[in-house]
C-alpha positions, 0 to 999 in steps of 0.5 A, spaced: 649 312 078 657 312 077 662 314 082 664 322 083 671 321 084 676 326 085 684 322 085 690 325 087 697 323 084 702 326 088 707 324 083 714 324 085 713 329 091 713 330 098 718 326 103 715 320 109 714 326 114 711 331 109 706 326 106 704 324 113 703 331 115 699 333 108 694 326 108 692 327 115 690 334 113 686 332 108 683 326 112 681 330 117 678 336 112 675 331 109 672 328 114 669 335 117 667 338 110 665 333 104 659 328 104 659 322 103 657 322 095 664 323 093 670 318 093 677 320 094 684 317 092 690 319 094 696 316 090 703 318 094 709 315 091 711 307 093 715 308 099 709 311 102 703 308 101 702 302 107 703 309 112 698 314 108 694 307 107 694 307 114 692 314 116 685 313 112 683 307 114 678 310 119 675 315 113 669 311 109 671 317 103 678 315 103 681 311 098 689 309 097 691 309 090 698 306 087 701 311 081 703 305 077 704 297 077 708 292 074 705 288 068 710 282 071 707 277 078 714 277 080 721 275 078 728 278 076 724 285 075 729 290 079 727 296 081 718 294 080 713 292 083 707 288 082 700 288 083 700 283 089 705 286 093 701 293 092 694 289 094 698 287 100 699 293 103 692 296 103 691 299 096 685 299 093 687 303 085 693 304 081 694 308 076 696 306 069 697 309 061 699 316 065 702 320 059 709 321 063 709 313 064 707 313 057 712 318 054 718 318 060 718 310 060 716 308 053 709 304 055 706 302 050 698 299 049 699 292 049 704 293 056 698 297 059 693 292 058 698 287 061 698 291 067 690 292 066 690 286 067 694 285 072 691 290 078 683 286 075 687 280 077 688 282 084 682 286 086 684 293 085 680 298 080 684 301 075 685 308 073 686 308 065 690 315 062 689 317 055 690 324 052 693 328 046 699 332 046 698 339 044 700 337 036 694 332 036 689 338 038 692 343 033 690 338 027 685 336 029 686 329 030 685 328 038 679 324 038 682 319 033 688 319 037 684 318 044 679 313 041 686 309 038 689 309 045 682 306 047 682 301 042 689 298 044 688 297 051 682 296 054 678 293 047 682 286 050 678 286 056 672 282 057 666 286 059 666 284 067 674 287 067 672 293 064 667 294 069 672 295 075 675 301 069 676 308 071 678 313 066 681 319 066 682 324 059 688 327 061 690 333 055 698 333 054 697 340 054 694 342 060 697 337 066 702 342 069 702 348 064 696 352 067 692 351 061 686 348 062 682 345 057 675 348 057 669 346 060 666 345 053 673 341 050 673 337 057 665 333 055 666 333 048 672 329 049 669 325 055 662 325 051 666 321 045 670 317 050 663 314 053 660 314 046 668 309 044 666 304 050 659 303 048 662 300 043 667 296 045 662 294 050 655 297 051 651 303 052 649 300 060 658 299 062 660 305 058 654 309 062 657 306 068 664 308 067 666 314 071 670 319 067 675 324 070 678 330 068 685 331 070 690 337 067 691 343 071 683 342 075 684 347 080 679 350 085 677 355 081 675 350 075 674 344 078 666 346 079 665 348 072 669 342 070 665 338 074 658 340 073 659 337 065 654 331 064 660 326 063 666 329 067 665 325 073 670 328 078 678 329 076 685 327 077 689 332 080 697 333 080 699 339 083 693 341 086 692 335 090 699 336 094 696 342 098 691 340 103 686 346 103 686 346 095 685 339 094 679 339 099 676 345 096 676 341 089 672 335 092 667 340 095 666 343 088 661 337 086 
């Protein structure tokens, strides 16, 4: 069976005090609320992670995540991070290809699959993004959008790198809008991206991937969301940094 997952991305959100206090309510709600058949990620912003990383050690369901990696291993890179330092400090996923890195920081396929490559190299699962903007869905061409982004990066990976893959659709249109895509949008999508991966690979690897939904996924969408044969948890943004929101999502399975 593949993972249930629910991830937080934090973005840039939350200074050192608050993302200490909002990681230790969601590992001691976590603890006391969820069973032990759903993983949970958080991914806190870079100068956090060793510390929230820390507050989950003692919690099996919990998971720390990075929001994003260098394609580089080192060098003259100011500002980045790579893949070696984040596995040093604890970190088990990364994510990469989010529509924000995409369209803020102009990342294109070949850059997402160097980092790819780079968090596989080093142990770490990566967390694949892709999704239309709203212009794409409008025309009608937001399953060969998808499948494009598919394509160029992840058809470069050997079938044992696309094992350690994680993807999540994330619609452009419905991360923090409050517009959510419906549950029927959500595994039409989720049902064509496994039916792309089974061709890349095959039917056993693209069965085996774990496919989050993520785009304004909310306690009182989360259940139906996730109730779809191929939506196997989500990626949450705003809803992930309230600690009793965040929990009631994770309960939703």
């Amino acid at each position: 069976m593949r993972k249930r997952i629910v991830a937080g991305n934090w973005k840039m959100n939350k200074t050192y005090e608050e993302a200490l206090s909002l990681v230790s309510e969601i590992d001691n709600m976590v603890k006391d609320e969820v069973n032990g058949e759903v993983t949970v990620i958080v991914a806190p912003p870079f100068p956090f992670l060793q510390s929230v990383g820390k507050l989950t050690q003692g919690n099996d369901l919990m998971y720390l995540a990075a929001q994003n990696v260098s394609e580089h291993e080192s060098g003259a890179y100011t500002g980045e991070v790579s893949a070696s330092m984040l596995k040093s400090v604890g970190v088990q996923y990364v994510i990469i290809g989010h529509s924000e890195r995409r369209m803020y920081h102009h990342e294109d396929a070949q850059t997402l699959y160097k980092k790819l490559k780079a968090a596989i190299a080093q142990g770490m699962t990566p967390i694949f993004c892709c999704g239309e903007p709203l212009e794409e869905r409008d025309a009608d061409r937001h399953f060969d959008y998808v499948g494009k982004q598919l394509h160029d990066s992840l058809s470069y990976l050997s079938n044992e790198e696309f094992d350690k893959v994680v993807v999540a659709y994330e619609p452009i249109w419905a991360i923090g809008t409050g517009r959510t895509a419906s549950s029927q949008q959500a595994q039409e999508m989720h049902a064509y991206i496994r039916e792309q991966l089974s061709r890349m690979f095959d039917a056993e690897a693209a069965f085996n991937c774990s496919i989050l939904y993520g785009g304004s996924c909310n306690p009182g969408n989360a259940r139906e969301l996730f109730s779809q044969p191929d939506v196997d948890g989500g990626l949450i943004g705003g809803a992930s940094l309230k600690s009793r929101d965040f929990t009631d999502i994770i309960k939703s399975f």
